[in-house]
C-alpha positions in Angstrom: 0.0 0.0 0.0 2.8 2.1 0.9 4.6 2.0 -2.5 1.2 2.2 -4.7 0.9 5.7 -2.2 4.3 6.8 -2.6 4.0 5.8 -6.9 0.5 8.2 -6.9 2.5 11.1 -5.4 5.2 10.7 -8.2 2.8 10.6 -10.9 0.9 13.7 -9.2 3.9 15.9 -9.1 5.0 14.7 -12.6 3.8 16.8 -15.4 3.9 14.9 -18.2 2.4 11.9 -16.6 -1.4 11.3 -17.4 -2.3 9.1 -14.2 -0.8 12.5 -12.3 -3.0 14.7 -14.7 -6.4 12.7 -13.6 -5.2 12.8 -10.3 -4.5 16.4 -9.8 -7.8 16.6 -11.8 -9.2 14.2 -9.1 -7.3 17.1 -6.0 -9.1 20.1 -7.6 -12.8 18.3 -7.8 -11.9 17.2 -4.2 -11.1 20.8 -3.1 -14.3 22.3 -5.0 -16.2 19.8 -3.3 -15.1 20.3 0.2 -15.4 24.2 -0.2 -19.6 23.5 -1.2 -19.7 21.4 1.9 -18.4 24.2 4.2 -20.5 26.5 2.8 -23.7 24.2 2.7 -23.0 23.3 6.5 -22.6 27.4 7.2 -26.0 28.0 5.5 -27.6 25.5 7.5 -25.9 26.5 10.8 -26.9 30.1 10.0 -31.1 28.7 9.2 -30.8 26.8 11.9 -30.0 29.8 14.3 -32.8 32.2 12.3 -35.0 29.1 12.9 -34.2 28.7 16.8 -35.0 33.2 17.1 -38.2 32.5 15.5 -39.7 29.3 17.0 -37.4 29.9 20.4 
């Protein structure tokens, strides 16, 4: 497992390989992603404060 790792991060940091293409592809979907969550999870933290004010 280690050297299938280790063999991903040399194909990531390796421009003119297209395994490290897909997976830098792969990082930046990843990072997108993550930065949707967060702001999905503030929205809802922020409703769910509105929501408490209203009902509370």
């Amino acid at each position: 497992m280690r050297k299938l790792k280790q063999a991903m991060e040399e194909a990531r940091h390796d421009d003119n390989s297209e395994l490290g293409a897909e997976l830098r592809e792969m990082d930046e979907l990843n990072e997108r992603l993550t930065k949707i969550g967060d702001a999905m999870a503030g929205g809802i933290s922020r409703c769910s404060k509105v929501c408490v004010r209203l009902v509370g």
